[in-house]
C-alpha positions in Angstrom: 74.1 150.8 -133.6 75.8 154.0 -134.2 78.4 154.6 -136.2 81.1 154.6 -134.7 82.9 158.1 -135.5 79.6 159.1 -134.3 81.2 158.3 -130.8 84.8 159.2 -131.4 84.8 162.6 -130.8 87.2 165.8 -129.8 87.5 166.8 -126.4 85.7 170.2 -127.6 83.1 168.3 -128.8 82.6 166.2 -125.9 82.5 169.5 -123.7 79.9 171.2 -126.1 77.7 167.7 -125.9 78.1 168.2 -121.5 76.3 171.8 -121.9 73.7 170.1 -123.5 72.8 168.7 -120.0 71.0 171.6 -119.0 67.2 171.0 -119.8 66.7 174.3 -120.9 69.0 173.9 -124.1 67.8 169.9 -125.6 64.6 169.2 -127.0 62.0 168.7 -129.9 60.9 171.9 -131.1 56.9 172.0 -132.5 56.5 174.8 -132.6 58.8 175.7 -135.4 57.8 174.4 -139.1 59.0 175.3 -142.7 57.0 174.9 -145.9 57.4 172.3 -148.5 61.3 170.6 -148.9 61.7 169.3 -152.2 64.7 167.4 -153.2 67.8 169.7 -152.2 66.1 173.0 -152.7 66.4 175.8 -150.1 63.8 176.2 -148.0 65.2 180.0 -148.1 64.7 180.2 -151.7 60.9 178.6 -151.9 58.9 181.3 -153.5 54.9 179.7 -153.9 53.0 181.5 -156.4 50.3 183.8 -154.1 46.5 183.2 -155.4 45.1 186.4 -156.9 42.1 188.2 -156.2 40.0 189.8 -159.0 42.2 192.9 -157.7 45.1 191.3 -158.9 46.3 191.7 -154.8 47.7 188.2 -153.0 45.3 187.5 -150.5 45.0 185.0 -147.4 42.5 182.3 -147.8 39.5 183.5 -145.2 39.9 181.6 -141.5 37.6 178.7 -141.4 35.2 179.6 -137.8 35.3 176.6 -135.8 31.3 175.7 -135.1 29.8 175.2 -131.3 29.7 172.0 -130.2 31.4 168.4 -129.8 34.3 168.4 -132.8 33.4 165.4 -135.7 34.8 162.4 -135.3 37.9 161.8 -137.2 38.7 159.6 -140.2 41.8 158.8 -140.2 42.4 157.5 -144.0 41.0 161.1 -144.6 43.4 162.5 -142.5 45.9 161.1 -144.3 45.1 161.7 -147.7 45.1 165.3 -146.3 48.4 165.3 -144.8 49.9 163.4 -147.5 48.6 165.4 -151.0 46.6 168.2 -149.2 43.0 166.6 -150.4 40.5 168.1 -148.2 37.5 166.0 -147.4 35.1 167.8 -149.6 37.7 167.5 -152.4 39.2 170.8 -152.3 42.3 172.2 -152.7 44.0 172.5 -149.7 44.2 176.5 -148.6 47.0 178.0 -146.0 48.7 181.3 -145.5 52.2 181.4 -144.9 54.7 184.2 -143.5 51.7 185.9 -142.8 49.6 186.6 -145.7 51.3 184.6 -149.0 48.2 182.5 -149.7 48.7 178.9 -151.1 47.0 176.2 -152.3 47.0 172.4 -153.2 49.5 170.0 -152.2 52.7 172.1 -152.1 52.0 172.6 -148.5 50.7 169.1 -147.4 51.8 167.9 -144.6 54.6 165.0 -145.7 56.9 167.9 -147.6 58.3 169.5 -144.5 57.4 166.7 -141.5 58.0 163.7 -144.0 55.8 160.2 -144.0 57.4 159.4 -140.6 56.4 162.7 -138.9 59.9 163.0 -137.8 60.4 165.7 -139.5 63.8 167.3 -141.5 65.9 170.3 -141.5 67.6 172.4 -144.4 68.0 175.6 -145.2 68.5 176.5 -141.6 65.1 175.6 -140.4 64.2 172.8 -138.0 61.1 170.9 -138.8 60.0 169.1 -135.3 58.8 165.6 -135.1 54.7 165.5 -134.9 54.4 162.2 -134.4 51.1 161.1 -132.0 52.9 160.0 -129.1 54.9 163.5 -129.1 52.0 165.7 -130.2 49.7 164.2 -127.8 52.2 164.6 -124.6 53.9 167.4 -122.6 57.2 168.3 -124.1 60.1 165.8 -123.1 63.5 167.4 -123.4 65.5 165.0 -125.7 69.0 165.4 -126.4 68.9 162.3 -128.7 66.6 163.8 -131.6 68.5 166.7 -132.0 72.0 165.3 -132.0 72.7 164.6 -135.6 70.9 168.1 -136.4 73.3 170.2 -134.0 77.0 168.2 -135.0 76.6 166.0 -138.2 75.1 168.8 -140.7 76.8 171.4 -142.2 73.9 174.3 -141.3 73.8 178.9 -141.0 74.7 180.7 -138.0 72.0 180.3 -135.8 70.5 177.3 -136.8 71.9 175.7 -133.6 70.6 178.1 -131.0 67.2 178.0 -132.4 67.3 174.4 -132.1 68.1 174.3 -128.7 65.6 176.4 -127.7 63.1 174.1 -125.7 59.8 175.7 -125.9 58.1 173.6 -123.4 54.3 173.5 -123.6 51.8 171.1 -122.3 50.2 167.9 -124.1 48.3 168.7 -127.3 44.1 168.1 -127.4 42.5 168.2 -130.1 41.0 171.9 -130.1 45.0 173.2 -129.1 46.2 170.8 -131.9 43.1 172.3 -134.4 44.0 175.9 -132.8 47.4 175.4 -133.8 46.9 174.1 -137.3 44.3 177.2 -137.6 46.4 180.3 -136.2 49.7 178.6 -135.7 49.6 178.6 -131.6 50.7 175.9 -129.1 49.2 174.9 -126.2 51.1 177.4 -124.0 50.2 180.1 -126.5 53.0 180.5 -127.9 52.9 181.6 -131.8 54.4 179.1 -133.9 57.4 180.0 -136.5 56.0 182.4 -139.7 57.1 179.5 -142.1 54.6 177.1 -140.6 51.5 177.4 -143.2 48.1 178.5 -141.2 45.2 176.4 -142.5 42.0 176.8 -143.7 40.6 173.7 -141.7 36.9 172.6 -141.2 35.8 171.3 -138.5 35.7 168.0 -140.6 39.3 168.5 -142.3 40.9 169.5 -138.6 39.2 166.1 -137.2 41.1 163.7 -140.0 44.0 164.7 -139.6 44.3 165.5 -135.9 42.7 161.3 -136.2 45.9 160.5 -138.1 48.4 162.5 -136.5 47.1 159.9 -133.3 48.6 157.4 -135.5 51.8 158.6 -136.9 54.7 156.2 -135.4 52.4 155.5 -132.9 53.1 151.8 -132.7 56.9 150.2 -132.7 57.7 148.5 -136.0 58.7 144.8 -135.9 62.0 143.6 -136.1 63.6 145.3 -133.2 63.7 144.6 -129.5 65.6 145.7 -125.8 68.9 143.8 -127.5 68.2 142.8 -131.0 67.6 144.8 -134.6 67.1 141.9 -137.2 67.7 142.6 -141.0 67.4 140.0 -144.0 69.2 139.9 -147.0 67.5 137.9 -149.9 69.3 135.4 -152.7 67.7 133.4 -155.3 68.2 130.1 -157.2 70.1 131.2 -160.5 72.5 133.5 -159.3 76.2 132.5 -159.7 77.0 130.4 -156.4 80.3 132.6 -156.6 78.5 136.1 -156.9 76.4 134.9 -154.1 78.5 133.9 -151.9 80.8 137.0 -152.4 77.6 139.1 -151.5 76.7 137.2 -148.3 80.5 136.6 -147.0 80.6 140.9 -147.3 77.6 141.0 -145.5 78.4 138.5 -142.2 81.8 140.1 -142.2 80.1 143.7 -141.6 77.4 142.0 -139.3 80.5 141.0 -137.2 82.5 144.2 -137.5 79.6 146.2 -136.4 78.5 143.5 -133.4 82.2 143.5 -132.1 82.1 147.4 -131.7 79.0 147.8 -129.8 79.8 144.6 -127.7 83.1 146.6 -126.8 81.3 149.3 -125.9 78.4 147.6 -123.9 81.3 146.0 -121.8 82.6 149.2 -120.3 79.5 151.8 -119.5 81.5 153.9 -117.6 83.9 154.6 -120.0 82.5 157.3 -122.4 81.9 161.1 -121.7 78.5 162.3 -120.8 76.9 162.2 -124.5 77.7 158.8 -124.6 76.2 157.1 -122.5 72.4 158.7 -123.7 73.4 157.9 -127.2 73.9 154.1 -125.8 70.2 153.9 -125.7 70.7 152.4 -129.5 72.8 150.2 -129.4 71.5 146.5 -130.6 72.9 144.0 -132.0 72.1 143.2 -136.0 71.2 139.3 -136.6 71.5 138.2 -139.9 68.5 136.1 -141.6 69.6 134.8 -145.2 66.1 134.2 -147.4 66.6 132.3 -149.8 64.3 131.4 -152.7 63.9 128.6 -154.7 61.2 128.7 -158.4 60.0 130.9 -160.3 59.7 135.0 -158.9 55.6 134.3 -159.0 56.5 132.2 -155.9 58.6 134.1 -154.4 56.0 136.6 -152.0 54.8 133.1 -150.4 58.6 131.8 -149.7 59.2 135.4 -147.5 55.9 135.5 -145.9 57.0 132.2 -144.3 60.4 133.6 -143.4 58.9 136.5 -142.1 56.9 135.1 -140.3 59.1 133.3 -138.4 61.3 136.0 -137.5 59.8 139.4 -138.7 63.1 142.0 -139.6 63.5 145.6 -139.3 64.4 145.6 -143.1 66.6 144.0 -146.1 69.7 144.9 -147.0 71.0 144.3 -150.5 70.7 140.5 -151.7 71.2 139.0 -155.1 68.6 137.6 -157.1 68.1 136.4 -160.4 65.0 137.6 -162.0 62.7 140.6 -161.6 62.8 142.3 -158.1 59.3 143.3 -158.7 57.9 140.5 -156.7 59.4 141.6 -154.0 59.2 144.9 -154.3 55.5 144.4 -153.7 56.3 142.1 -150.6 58.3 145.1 -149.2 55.2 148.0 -150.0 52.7 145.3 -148.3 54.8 145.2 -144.9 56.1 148.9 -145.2 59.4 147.1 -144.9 62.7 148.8 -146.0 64.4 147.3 -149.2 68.0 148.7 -149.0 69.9 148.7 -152.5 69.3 144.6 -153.7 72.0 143.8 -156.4 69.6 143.7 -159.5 69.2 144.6 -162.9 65.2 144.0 -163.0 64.2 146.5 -160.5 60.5 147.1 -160.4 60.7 150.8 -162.5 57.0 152.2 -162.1 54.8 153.1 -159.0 58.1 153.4 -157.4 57.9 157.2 -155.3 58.1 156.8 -151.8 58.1 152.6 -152.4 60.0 151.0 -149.6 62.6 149.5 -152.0 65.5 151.5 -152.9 68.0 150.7 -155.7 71.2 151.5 -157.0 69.2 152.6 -160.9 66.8 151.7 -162.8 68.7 148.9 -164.2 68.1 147.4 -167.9 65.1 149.7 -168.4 68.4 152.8 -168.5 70.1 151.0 -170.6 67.7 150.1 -172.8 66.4 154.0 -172.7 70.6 155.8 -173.1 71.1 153.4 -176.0 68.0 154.7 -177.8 68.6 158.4 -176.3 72.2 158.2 -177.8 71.2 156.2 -181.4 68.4 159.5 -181.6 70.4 162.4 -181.1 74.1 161.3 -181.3 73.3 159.2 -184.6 70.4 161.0 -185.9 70.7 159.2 -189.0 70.2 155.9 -187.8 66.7 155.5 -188.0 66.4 152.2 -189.8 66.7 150.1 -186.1 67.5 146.4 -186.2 66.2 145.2 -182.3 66.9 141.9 -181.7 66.0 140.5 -178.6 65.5 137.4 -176.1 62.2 136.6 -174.6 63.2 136.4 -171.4 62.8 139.4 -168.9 66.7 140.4 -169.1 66.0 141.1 -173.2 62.3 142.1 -173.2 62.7 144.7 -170.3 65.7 146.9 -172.0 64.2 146.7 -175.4 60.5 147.8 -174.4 62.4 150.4 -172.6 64.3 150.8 -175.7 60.9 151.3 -178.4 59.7 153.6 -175.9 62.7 156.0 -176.2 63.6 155.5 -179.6 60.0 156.9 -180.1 60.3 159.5 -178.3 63.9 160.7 -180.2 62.9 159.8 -183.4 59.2 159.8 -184.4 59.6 158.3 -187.2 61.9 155.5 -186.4 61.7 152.7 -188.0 62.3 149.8 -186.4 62.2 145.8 -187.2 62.3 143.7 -184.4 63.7 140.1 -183.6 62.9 138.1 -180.6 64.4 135.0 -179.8 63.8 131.9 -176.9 66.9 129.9 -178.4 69.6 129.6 -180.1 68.1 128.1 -183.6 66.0 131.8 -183.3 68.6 133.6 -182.3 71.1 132.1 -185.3 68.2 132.7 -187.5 67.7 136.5 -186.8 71.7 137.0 -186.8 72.0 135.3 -189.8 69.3 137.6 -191.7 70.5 140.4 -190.7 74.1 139.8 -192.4 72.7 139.1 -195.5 70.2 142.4 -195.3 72.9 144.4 -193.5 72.6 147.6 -196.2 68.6 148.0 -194.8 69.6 149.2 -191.2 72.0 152.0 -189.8 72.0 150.2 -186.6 71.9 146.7 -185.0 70.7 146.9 -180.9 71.4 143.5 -179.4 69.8 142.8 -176.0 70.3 138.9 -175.5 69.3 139.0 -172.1 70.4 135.2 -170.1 72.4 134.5 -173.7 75.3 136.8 -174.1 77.6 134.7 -174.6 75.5 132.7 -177.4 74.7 136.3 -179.0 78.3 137.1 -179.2 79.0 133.9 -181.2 76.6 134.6 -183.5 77.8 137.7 -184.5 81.5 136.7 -184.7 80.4 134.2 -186.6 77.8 135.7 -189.3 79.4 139.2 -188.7 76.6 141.6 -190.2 78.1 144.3 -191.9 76.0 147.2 -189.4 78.1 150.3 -188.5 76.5 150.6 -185.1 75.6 147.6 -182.6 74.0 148.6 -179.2 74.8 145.9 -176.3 73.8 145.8 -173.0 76.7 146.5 -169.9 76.8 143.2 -169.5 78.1 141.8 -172.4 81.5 143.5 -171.9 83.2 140.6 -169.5 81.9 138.4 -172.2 83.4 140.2 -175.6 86.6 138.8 -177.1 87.7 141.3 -179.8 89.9 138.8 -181.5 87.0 136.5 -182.6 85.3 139.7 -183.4 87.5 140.9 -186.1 87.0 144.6 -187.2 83.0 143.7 -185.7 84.7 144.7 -182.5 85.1 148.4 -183.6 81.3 148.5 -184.2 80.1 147.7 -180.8 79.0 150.0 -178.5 77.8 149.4 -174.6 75.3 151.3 -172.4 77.7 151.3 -169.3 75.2 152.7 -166.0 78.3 153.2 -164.0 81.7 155.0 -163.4 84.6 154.8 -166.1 88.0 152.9 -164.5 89.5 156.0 -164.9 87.5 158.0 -162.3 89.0 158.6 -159.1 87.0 158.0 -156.3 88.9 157.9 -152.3 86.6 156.2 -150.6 86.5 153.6 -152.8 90.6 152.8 -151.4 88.9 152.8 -147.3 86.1 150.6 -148.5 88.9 148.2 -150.7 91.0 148.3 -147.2 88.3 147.3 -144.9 87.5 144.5 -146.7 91.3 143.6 -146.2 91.0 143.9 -142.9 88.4 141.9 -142.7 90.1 139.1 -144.8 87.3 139.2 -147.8 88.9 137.9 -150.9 87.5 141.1 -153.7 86.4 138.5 -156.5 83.7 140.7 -157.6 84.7 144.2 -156.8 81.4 146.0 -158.3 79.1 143.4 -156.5 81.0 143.8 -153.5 81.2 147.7 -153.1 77.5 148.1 -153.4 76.8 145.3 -151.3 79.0 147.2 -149.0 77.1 150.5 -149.6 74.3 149.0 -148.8 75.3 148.2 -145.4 77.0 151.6 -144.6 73.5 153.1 -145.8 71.9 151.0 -142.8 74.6 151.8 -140.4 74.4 155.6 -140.9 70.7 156.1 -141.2 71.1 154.0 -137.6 73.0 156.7 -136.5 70.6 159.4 -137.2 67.5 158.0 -136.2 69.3 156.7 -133.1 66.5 154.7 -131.1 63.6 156.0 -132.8 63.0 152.7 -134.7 60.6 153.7 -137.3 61.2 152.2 -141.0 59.5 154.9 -142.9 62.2 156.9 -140.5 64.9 154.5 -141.3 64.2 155.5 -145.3 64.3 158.9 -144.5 67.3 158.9 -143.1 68.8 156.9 -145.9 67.7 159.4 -148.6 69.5 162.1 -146.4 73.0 160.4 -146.0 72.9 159.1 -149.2 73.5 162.7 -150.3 76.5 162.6 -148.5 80.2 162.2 -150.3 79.8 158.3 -149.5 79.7 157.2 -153.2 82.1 153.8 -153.2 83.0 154.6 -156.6 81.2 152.3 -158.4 78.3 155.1 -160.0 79.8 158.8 -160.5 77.4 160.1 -157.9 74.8 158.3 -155.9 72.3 160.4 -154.3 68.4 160.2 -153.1 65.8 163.2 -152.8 62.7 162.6 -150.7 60.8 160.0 -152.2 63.2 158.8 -154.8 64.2 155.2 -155.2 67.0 155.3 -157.5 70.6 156.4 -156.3 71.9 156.8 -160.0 69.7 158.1 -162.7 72.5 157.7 -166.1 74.4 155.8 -168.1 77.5 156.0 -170.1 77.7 155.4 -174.3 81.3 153.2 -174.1 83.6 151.1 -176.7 86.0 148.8 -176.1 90.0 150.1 -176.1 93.0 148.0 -175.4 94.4 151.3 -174.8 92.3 152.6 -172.2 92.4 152.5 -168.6 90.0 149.4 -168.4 89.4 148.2 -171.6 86.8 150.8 -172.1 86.6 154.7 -173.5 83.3 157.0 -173.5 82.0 157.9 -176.5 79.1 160.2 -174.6 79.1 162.3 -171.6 76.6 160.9 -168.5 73.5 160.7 -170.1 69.9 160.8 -168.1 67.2 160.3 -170.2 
């Protein structure tokens, strides 16, 4: 459902929305296009680099002449290897001309830069990139308010932008030789030329057949999980979470579920009620059902436990969840259904193969910390590089100090390091103890005791090595009590991935208030504001893609509000370019001070290895 100060407008506003009405200013626009869009760069400030010629003069790639005769049939997994890294079929580079004569090559100019994996397209800069998907290609233009909505009154865009926009530039349906035509010399069907930014293509006959075959299939078919009345989401917990913590992240999530299901219910009740815009914008509305997964074993079995779930009720996507243990599982679940996986609480995020995955997450979890504690031992303490790692065996120690080698390598070349790994607490007694007693052969001590903090820190306050420097893990924080510590407590240093207590953040007081409202007892404030970011992620990305329920869509969507100043204060800045898949890319270097606002001070600036 939309959100709803997407519906609580001015009067102005409402009047602008009523001039919309006349056909002749609403609509998709194809034939407008803009090369490549890459994170938050311009498109105005794009330069490609021209090819040469052996006169050292740019020159356009030569048209490809279409040959007489029936066009090839298409492959369509050709077609979209073309429109997604501009591989041609005879293995290429892709070859275009753009604003005329600027030739370029390779897969700057594929397809998925500008129109995005949905085919929805994007706008920035002050250009408008049209949706190409096959059931608009492949019909005559249809007028629709709805697409453009968001573009026209939700982003900040230049003079002009609008009027361009609303420019309808009707044409008939697409075939393939108008579509090829089009792609070729940048013409629509009603011969119209097609904006200068759109990139004319060196096709083949062969290369214009795969992707005109793909373009047929680009959010051609609706994705499960939504019907006439009903959008269902999941949210996943696990067997070894704290029943507390879970229950704190489920409890935030029913009580949004509700909120939002009591506003559109409100506003399905009186249809006559709203000005003209609103009752097209209605169209969305649905109401979000809840399905709690939960999972029981080992993560191994995990993929099998879902299926079943899924099966019974297929969702639109999942929306945070806690779990205990890596999220990789999962995260392959979610690739395998092209399923939305919207910010789970978890510190094991699956941290490779991860652009354009369909799970999203707040960072990269221990694999930062692991990396800003050897990023910050490397430069800030170049003269540690005699590296006590001591580590458990289980994925919450391995992960940060495999993470941690890697760095430390990188920084220091010739660091060296002797490490400790531990499955219990004999081992792990056993390593602390040795080190005290060899504390003069190492500058620094970098504890990662994964599931056993709290036996870790006994250990130390008991055999108390005598090492300047000791690298813990964020979580170990809650769990340090300087007064068993003794002056050990001076020593410590955490890797910290989010924002100090001394930050100011505003929203963070509307989100704190809302969950007063909604009579949610804030037991676990961090937990609880991203599971809460999570859901206004969903709710906004809702209200741009209105009822154009795609989920690649959906992501794309996400990655565009979460650029927006809706940070809830936990992370100094959370924010998504296309195809990224982690919101918060640093870490803090902190130490524990009574005296601070929190408990905590910085020792580093935001660090982003």
């Amino acid at each position: 459902m939309p959100k709803l100060s997407a519906f609580i407008r001015s009067a102005a506003l409402a009047a602008v929305l009523a001039g919309l009405a006349n056909p002749a200013a609403a609509g998709d626009i194809s034939s407008v296009a803009v090369p490549a869009i890459h994170g938050t760069t311009p498109v105005a400030s794009i330069h490609p680099r021209p090819s040469q010629s052996v006169t050292g003069r740019s020159e356009p790639p030569r048209p490809v002449v279409a040959k007489r005769g029936p066009s090839p049939a298409g492959d369509s997994a050709a077609g979209k290897r073309l429109y997604w890294h501009g591989a041609t079929a005879s293995g290429a580079p892709l070859q275009a001309a753009i604003a005329g004569d600027a030739a370029v090559a390779g897969t700057q100019f594929g397809c998925v830069n500008c129109h995005r994996p949905s085919g929805f397209g994007s706008s920035e800069g002050g250009k408008y990139v049209p949706p190409i998907t096959g059931p608009i290609l492949f019909s005559p233009r249809q007028l629709n308010r709805n697409r453009i909505y968001t573009k026209l009154f939700e982003e900040a865009q230049p003079a002009g932008f609008a009027a361009d926009v609303r420019m309808p530039r009707m044409r008939p349906a697409y075939t393939d030789q108008t579509l090829a035509d089009a792609l070729r010399k940048g013409v629509d069907p009603a011969g119209r030329k097609l904006d200068a930014q759109m990139p004319r293509y060196a096709l083949s006959d062969r290369d214009a057949a795969n992707l005109i075959a793909y373009l047929k299939t680009l959010s051609a078919a609706a994705d499960p999980g939504v019907d006439a009345a009903v959008i269902h989401f999941a949210t996943v917990v696990s067997d070894g979470t704290d029943p507390a913590e879970r229950a704190a992240v489920v409890s935030t999530i029913t009580a949004f579920f509700d909120w939002m299901n009591r506003a559109t219910h409100g506003y399905q009740s009186r249809p006559g009620f709203s000005p003209y815009h609103m009752s097209e914008l209605a169209s969305a509305f649905r109401h979000w059902q809840l399905h709690v997964w939960e999972l029981h074993g080992p993560p191994a079995t995990w993929p099998q436990q879902i299926q079943r779930q899924y099966d019974a009720q297929p969702v639109f996507a999942v929306i945070s969840g806690l779990v205990h243990g890596p999220w990789r599982p999962l995260a392959q679940f979610c690739d395998a259904k092209h399923m939305p996986c919207v910010f789970p609480n978890t510190e094991l995020p699956r941290t490779t193969n991860t652009d354009y995955a369909y799970s999203l997450y707040f960072s990269r979890g221990l694999t930062l910390e692991g990396e800003v504690l050897a990023r910050y031992l490397g430069r800030r303490q170049p003269q540690a590089d005699r590296i006590a790692l001591v580590h458990s065996t289980d994925p919450y120690g391995t992960t940060p100090a495999r993470a941690f080698e890697r760095a430390l390598k990188t920084e220091q070349a010739d660091a060296r390091i002797r490490e400790f790994a531990f499955s219990d607490q004999t081992e792990l007694n056993a390593a602390v103890r040795e080190l005290a007693s060899a504390a003069g052969n190492f500058d620094a001590l970098v504890l990662l005791p994964g599931e056993r903090v709290n036996a870790a820190l006994t250990a130390l306050g008991e055999w108390r090595p005598g090492i300047k420097v000791i690298g813990l893990p964020s979580d170990a924080l809650t769990s340090v009590q300087p007064g068993k510590l003794g002056t050990l407590a001076g020593s410590l240093l955490f890797a910290y991935p989010y924002e100090l207590p001394s930050a100011y953040h505003p929203r963070s007081f509307r989100v704190r208030q809302w969950m007063h409202a909604q009579h949610l007892d804030i037991a676990y404030p961090r937990l609880q504001f991203q599971t809460y970011y999570a859901l206004t992620m969903a709710e906004f990305a809702l209200d741009q893609i209105l009822d154009d329920f795609f989920r690649d869509y959906f992501i794309e969507a996400i990655e565009h509000e979460a650029e927006n100043n809706l940070d809830i204060g936990t992370h100094p800045t959370l924010a998504l370019g296309p195809g990224q898949r982690f919101a918060s890319k640093g870490a803090y270097i902190v130490r524990i001070d009574a005296a601070a606002p929190g408990g905590i001070r910085a020792l580093s600036d935001w660090i982003v290895p």
